[in-house]
N, C-alpha and C positions, 0 to 999 in steps of 0.2 A: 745847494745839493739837498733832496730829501733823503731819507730812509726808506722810501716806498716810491711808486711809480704814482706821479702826478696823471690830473687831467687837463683836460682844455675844452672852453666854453667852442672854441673858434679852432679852423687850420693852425697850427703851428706857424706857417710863415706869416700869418697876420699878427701871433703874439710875438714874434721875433725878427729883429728888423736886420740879420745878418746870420746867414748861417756859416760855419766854418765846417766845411765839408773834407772828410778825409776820402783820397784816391784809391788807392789800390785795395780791394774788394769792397766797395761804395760806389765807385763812379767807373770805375773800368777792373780786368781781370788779366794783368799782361797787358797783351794790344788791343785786347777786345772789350767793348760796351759791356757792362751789366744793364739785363734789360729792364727798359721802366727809366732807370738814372738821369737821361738827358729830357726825358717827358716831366718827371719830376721835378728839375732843380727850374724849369721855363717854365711849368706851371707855378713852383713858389715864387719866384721873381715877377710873375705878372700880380702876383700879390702883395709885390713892395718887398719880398727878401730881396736883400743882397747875395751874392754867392761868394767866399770865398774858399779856396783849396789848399789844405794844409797837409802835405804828404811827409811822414818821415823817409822817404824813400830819395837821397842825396844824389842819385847819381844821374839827374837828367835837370837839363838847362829848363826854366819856367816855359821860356818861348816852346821850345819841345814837347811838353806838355800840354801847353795852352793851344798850340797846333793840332794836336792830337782831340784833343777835347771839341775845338771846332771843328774836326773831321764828323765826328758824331752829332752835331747840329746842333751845337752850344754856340754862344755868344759871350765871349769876352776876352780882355785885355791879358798879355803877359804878366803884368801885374797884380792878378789875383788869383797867381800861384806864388805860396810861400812854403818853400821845402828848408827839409834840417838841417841843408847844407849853407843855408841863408841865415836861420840862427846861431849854427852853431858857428859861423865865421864872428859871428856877433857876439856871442858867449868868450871866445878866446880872447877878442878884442877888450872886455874887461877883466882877463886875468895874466895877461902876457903882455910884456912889454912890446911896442910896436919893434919890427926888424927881427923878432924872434923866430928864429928857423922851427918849420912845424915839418915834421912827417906825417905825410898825407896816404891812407889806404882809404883809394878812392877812389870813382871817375872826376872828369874834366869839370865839372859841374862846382865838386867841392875843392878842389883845385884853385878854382879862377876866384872865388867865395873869398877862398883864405889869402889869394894874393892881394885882393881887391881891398882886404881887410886892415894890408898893412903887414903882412910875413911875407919870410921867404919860405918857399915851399920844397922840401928835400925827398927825396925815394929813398935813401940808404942811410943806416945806423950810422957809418961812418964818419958822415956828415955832422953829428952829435946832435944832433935835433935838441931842441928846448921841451919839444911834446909831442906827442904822438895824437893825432886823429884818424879816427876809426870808422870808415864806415861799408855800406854793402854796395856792390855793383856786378854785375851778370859777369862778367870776366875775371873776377877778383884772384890769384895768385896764392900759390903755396909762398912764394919769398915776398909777397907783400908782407904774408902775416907773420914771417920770420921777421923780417926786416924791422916791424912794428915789437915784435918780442925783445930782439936785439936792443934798439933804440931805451925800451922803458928798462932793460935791465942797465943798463946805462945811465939812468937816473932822468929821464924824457918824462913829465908828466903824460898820463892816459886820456884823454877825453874820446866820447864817441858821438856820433851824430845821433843814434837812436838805440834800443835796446830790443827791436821788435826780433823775438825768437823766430817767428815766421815770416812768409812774404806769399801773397797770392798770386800765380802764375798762370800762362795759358794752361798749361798740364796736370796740374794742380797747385797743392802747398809747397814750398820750399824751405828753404833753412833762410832766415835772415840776418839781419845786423849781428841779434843777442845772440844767436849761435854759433857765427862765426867769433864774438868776443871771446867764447870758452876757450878756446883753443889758444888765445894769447894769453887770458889768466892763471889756467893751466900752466904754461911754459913761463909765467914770471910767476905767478902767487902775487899778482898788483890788480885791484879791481880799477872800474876806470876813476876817477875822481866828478866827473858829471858827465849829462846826457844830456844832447841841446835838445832833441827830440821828445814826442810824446814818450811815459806818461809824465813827463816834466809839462809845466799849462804854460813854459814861453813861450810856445806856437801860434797859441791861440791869444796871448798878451800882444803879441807882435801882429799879428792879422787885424786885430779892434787896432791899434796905434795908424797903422798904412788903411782902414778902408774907415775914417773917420774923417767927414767932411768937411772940417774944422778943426780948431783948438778943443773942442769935446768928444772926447773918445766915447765910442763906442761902447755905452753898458755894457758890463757882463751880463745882467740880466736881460738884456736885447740880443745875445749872440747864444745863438745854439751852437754845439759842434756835434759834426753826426761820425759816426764810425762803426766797423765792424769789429773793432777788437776792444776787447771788456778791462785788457792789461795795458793799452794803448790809451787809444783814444778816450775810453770811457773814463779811465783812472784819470786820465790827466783833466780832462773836466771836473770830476769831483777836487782832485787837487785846487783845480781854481777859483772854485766855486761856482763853477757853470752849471746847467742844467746840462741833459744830452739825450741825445736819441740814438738806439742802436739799433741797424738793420741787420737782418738777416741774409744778407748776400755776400757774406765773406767767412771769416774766422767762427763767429759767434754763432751758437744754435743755442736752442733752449735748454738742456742739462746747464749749460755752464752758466746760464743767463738765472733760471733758479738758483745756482749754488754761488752765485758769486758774492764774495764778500762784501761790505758796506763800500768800500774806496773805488770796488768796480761795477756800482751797481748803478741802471741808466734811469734816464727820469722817465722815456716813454722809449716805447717798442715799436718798430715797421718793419715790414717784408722786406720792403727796398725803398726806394726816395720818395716815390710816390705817397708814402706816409706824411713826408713835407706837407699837405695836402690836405689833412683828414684831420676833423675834431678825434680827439683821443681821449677814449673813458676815464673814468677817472676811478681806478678801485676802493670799495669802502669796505673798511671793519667795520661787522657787525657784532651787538652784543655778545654773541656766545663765544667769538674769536675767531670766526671766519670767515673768508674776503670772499666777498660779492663785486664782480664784472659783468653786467649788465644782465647776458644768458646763464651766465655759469658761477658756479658758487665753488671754493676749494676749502679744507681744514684739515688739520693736524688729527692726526687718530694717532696718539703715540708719537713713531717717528715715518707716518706713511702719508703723504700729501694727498689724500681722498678731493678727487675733483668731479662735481655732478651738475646736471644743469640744470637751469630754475624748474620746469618743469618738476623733475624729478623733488627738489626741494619741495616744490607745491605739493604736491602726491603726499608729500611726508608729512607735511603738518608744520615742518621748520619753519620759524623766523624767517622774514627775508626785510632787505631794503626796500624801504618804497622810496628814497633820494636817491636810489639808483637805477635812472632808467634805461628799459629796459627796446627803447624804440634806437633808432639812428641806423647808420651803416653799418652792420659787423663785418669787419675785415680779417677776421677770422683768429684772432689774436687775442681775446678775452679771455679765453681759458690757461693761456700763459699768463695773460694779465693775474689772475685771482691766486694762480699756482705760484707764483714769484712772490706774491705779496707773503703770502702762508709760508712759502721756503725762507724768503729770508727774516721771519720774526721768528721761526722756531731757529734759526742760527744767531739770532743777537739776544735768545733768552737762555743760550750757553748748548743748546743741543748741535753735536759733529755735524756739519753740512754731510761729508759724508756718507754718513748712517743714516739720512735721507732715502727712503722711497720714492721714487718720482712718480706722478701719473705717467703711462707705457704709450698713452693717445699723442703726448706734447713729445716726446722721446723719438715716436716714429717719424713725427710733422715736417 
């Protein structure tokens, strides 16, 4: 994990021999394609990535998804979806005695997980459940989430599949996992005890473990994880010491991508997958404290992130990089690139991210 956004000599999927690709706003939106996605992950693979898909999203069998994903003109095995509902049957599995009655708020998916795991699987508090499992699905119940209240007031350990507040939809955002947990913490005062889900990094532990061709797992340092959410996926890469890439085809835009803290901050930036693809600048500090990305230069004035571009520095007379060049593909993301760098050094030299000015140009984009 850096503190700034790395570069690369070469495409990403030439430096990285596995990428672990998050679903829902990455690679589809609901039932539908993000576009770019299936161009991108077949062009990283003819480069020697591997693909893997790591959704925290429980409530749909791998084959279902992997069905899905070859409707789109992908290529691959049921196997190279690993959802929360596969960890987290894994997670109970070292904390509960095997036989242990689980209540499940859930589809069929986390269900068959937890039975497959070695539980018995109950709907009703009545039942005295050992623990309570949490997770989100399109139908999900006002008396699931009673039942799940009942249960842990009961003494049922909490666990949940993931903690993602939202979900991206065909119609748009929606409420997910983490929002629908309020509602049970609320009615107990019990947080859950863990989350098999991102930003937890067994996701992506358990994805190197299943696509490693041998007895030698799969570097960390050989496995990217890509994702849309900076609370999700991006955290739990820095959690595990991954590097990551975040696209801009879901949750994530640029406000939140400047302000985010050290835990959610990504290692490189893309539109969409097609980034998989593309050498990626490499931002540099320059003497006087401002980041230079190839065209465009950003700095701190105070607490206002002034962003100009070389031109305009030349005009002025400033300082510039000459290790930063200034040739290649611009994919239109430099100016984010320089403005991130400068947002988040004046936030780890103690100044409110908040009280940040943002450039109004990256704000619109």
């Amino acid at each position: 994990m850096s503190r700034y956004l790395l570069g690369t000599e070469g495409p990403l999927a030439s430096g990285y021999s596995l990428s672990l690709l998050d679903l829902d706003g990455v690679v589809y939106r609901g039932k539908n394609p993000i576009e770019h996605a299936a161009q991108g992950i077949a062009a990283s693979e003819r480069l020697g990535m591997r693909a893997s898909y790591t959704t925290n999203n429980p409530s749909r069998f791998p084959s279902t998804v992997a069905e899905q994903l070859r409707g789109f003109g992908l290529k691959l095995g049921d196997d190279q979806i690993i959802t929360s509902a596969i960890v987290a049957a894994r997670m109970l599995a070292g904390r509960l005695e095997r036989g242990s009655k689980v209540l499940i708020v859930g589809a069929e998916h986390l269900r068959d997980e937890v039975r497959k795991a070695g539980f018995e699987v109950v709907d009703n508090a009545d039942k005295h459940p050992d623990a309570v499992l949490q997770s989100w699905h399109a139908d999900l119940t006002f008396n699931e989430l009673a039942q799940a209240a009942y249960a842990i007031e009961g003494g049922a350990e909490y666990y949940v599949t993931n903690r993602d507040l939202t979900i991206p939809r065909e119609q748009g955002i929606a409420p997910g996992n983490g929002a629908l947990q309020l509602a049970v913490i609320a009615a107990t005062g019990k947080e859950p005890v863990s989350s098999a889900g991102k930003p937890e990094s067994a996701m992506y532990d358990e994805a190197r473990v299943l696509f490693s061709r041998d007895e030698h797992i799969v570097p960390v340092a050989k496995s990217l994880p890509v994702g849309d959410r900076l609370d999700t996926d991006i955290e739990a890469a820095n959690r595990g010491g991954y590097d990551s890439l975040v696209v801009l085809t879901g949750v994530a835009d640029p406000r939140q991508i400047m302000l985010a803290p050290a835990i959610q901050r990504p290692t490189f930036i893309a539109y969409d997958l097609r980034g998989l693809n593309t050498v990626h600048p490499q931002p540099v500090r320059l003497d006087d404290g401002s980041w230079q990305c190839r065209g465009f230069r950003a700095s701190l004035e105070g607490t206002v992130v002034r962003l100009r571009t070389l031109a305009s520095v030349q005009d002025s007379g400033v300082q510039q990089d000459s290790s930063s060049p200034v040739d290649g593909i611009d994919d239109g993301l430099d100016a984010l690139r320089a403005a991130c760098c400068a947002a988040w050094e004046a936030a780890d030299s103690g100044i409110d991210p908040q009280s940040l000015t943002l450039p109004t140009d990256l704000l619109d984009s």
